[in-house]
N, C-alpha and C positions, 0 to 999 in steps of 0.2 A: 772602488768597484771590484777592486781581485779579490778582498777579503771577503764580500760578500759570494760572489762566486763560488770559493774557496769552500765556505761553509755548506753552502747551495749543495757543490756536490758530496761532501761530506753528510747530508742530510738524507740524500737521495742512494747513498752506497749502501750497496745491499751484504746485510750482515746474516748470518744464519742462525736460525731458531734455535734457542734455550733446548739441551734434548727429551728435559718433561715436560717441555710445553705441551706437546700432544695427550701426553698420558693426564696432564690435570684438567684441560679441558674434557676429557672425555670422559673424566670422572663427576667434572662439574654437570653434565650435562646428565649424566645417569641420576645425581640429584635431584635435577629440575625438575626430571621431565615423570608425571602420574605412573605409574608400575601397573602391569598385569588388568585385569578383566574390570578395574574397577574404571577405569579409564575407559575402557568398552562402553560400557551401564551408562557411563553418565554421558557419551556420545551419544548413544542410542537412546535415555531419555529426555535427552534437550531435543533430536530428531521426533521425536514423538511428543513433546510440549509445540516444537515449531508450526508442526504438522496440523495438532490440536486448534491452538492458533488461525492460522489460516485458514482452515475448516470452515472454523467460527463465523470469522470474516466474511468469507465468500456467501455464509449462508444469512447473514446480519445484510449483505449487501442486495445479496436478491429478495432479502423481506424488504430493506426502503422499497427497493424498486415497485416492488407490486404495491407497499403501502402507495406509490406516487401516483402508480395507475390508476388504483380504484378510486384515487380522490380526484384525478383528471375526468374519470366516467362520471363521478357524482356531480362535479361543475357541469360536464357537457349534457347530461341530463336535466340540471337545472336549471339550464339556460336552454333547453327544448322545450321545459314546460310554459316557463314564461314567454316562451317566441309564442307556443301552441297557445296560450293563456289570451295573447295579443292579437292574435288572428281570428282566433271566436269572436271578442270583440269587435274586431273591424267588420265579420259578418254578421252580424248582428245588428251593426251599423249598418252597414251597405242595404240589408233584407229592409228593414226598419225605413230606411229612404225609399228604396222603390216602393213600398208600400204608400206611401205618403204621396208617391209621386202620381202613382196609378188610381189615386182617388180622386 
């Protein structure tokens, strides 16, 4: 168990950074990272494709919607006409008997 220890803290001792370590990462990162305006442009036109996008969307979503309505109007209208359809009928029927009845 002491060897273990031993290494433990040996592993945990705090050593001091390399003195270019700073200067090469920050050379690494000047690498990586997009330069100047062009890096601008292409923020600004994925903002403007996002936007594009979602536009679409929201305007895609309120056409179903009204497509759902108008087709809920066209059911409930034609199941008014058939109710109305059904009801002449029955007066028709109903005139037809008291006629019948009154003779």
């Amino acid at each position: 168990m002491d060897d273990f220890e031993r290494e433990l803290r040996e592993a945990f001792e705090r050593r001091p950074a390399p003195p270019s370590l700073k200067r090469r990462l920050m050379e690494q990162r000047r690498r990586q990272r997009p330069q100047g305006r062009a890096f601008v442009w292409q923020r600004l036109a994925a903002s403007l494709a996002l936007a594009a996008v979602l536009g679409g969307a929201f305007a895609w979503h309120r056409a179903e919607e009204r497509r759902k309505g108008e087709e809920a109007r066209r059911q409930v209208l034609t199941a008014l006409r058939i109710t109305n359809h059904a009801l002449n009928e029955m007066n028709e029927r109903l005139v037809s008997h008291d006629r019948n009845d009154q003779e």
